[in-house]
C-alpha positions in Angstrom: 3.8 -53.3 50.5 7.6 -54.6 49.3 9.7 -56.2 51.3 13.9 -54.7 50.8 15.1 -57.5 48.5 11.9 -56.8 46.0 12.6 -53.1 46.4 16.6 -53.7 45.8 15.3 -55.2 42.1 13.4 -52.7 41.2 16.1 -50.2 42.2 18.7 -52.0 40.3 16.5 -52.2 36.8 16.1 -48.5 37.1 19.5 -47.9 37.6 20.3 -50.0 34.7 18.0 -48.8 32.2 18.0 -45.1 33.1 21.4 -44.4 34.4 23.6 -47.0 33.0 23.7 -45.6 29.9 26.9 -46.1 27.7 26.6 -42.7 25.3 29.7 -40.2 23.3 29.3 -37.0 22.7 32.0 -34.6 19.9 32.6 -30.8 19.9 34.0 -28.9 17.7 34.3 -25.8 19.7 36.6 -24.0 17.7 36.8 -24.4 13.8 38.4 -20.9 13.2 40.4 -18.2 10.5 42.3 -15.9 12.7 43.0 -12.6 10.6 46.1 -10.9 11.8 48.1 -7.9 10.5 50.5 -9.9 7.8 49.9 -13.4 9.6 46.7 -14.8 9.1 46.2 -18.8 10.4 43.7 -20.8 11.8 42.9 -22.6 14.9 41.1 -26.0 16.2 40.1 -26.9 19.6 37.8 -30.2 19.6 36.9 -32.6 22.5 34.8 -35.6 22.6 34.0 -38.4 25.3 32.8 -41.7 25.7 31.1 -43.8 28.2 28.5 -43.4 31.3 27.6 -40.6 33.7 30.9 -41.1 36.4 33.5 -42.6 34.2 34.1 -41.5 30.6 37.0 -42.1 28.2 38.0 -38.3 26.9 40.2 -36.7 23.8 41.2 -33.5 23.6 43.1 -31.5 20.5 44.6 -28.1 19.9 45.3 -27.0 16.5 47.6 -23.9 15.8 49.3 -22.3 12.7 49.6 -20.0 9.9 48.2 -20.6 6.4 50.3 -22.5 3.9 53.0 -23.2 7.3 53.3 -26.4 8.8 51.3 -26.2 12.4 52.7 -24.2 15.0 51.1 -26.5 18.2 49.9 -29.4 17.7 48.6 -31.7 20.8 46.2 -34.4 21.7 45.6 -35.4 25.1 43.7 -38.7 25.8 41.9 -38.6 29.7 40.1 -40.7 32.2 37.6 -38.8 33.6 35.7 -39.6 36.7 32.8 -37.5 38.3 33.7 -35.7 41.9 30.0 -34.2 41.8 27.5 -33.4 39.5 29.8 -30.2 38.7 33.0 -31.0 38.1 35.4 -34.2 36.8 38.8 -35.3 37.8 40.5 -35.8 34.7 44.1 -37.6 34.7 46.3 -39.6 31.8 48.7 -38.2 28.6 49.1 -35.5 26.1 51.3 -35.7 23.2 52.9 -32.4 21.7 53.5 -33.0 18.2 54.9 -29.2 17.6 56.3 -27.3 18.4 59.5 -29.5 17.5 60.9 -31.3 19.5 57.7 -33.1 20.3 57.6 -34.5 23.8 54.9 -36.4 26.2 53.5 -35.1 29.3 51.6 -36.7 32.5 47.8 -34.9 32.6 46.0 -34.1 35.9 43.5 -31.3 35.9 39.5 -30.5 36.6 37.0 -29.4 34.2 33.4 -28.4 34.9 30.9 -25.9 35.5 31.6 -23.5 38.5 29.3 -21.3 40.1 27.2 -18.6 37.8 27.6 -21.4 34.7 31.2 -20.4 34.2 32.6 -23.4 31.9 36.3 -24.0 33.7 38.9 -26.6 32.4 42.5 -26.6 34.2 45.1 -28.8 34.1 48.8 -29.3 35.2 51.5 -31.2 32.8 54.6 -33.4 33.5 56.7 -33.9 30.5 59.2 -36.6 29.9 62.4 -34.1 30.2 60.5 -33.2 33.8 59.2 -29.9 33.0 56.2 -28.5 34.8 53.5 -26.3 32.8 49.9 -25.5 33.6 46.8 -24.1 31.3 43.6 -22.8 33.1 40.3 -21.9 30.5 37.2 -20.3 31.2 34.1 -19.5 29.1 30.6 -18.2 29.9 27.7 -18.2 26.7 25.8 -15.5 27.5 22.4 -15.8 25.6 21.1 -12.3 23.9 17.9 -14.3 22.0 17.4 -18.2 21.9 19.6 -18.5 19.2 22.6 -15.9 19.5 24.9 -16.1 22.4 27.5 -13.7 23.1 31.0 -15.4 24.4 33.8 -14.6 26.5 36.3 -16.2 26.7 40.2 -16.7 28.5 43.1 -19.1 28.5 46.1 -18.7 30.6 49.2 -20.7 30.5 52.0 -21.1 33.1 55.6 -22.9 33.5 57.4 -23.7 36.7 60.6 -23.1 34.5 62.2 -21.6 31.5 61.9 -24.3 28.2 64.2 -22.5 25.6 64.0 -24.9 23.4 60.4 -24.5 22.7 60.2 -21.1 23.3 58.3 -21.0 27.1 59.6 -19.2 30.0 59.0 -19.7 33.6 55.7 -17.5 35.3 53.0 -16.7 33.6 54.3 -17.3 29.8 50.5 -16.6 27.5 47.6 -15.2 27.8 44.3 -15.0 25.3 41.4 -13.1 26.1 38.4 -13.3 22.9 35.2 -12.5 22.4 33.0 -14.2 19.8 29.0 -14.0 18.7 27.5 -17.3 17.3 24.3 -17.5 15.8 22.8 -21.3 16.4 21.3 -22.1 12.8 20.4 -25.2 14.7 21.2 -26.4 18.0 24.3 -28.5 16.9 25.9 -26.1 14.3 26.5 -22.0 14.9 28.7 -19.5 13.2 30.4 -16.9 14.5 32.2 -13.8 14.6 34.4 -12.7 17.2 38.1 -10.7 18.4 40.9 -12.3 20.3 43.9 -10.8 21.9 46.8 -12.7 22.5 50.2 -11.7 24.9 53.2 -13.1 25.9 55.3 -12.7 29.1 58.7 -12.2 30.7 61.0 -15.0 29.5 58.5 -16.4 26.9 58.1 -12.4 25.4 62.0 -12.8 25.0 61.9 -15.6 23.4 59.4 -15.0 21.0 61.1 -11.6 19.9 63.8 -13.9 19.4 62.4 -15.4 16.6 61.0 -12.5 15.3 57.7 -12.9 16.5 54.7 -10.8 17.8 54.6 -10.8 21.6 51.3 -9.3 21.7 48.7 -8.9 18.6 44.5 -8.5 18.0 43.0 -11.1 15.6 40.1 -10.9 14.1 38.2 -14.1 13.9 35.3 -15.8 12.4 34.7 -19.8 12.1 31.8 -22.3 13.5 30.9 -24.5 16.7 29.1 -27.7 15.7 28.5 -30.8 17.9 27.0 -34.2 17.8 
């Protein structure tokens, strides 16, 4: 009935008006108290992204410390992500450690995406400027109960190629946290939640942290909310 070029049009104005869409999106995923025996703090992890469905502009924070204390870790990392698949996106570009002190910059290349099962995975390697050589691998899974309360697991593992003294990480496997939370979605966009985390420290980055008198493994108890928009 068409011939190719009239076809080619009418493929190129759907494309454009229902897949060429320019769009952002925010989460707060983490907006936390963490209750600890003597050392109670709080923690932030956000992430938002702009632009289409293969290339997007993304920001990433983590926010870390005790109350009335100056914050423990503080990072942003600001990504070009590109879409392998419908799954998963390369993400490469900079993070920025503002603590702990001294800060330092880092080269960023890592995937994030949703594996098999609808595990949410993010991993990610890091170059700093003094050469160094860490890596952080996430994983999450929302396991809905009822329509609106979800049940949470949750992991974060961190690793160094070598010891970094002077900010307290040693070479291996250096953290891990494991937590559990329950959110209840009051809407879709905004949910509360209660939940446990347990947080450890290894080998050369245990040492260090007993060092400095700190707690190389402890429980928290932790309640906060998860909004988006």
């Amino acid at each position: 009935m068409y011939g190719p070029e009239a076809m080619a049009d009418a493929r190129e104005i759907a494309r454009r008006e229902h897949g060429d869409i320019i769009t952002y999106n925010v989460l707060i995923d983490q907006l936390e108290a963490r209750v600890t025996n003597a050392r109670d703090g709080y923690f932030i992890n956000a992430q938002g992204w702009y632009g289409g469905d293969i290339d997007r502009l993304w920001v990433k924070t983590e926010i870390e410390s005790d109350f009335g204390r100056k914050p423990e870790q503080a990072e942003v990392q600001l990504l070009w992500s590109h879409a392998l698949d419908p799954w998963f996106n390369l993400q490469t570009g900079v993070r920025y450690d503002f603590e702990p002190s001294p800060s330092r910059a880092h080269l960023v290349a890592g995937i994030q995406g949703l594996a098999p099962y609808w595990f949410e995975v993010d991993g990610a390697f890091f170059l700093s400027e003094k050469g160094d050589v860490t890596a952080r691998f996430e994983a999450e899974y929302d396991q809905r109960i009822t329509q609106r309360l979800i049940l949470q697991p949750r992991a974060e593992i961190d690793f160094a190629l070598q010891d970094v003294p002077e900010i307290g990480v040693g070479s291996g496997l250096s953290k891990a946290e494991i937590g559990l939370r329950l959110r209840y979605e009051l809407v879709r966009e905004f949910a509360p939640y209660i939940g446990i985390e347990y947080n450890e420290t290894f080998g050369d980055t245990a040492k260090f942290e007993r060092a400095e008198n700190g707690d190389v493994s402890h429980f928290s108890f932790v309640f906060g909310v998860r909004a988006w928009f």
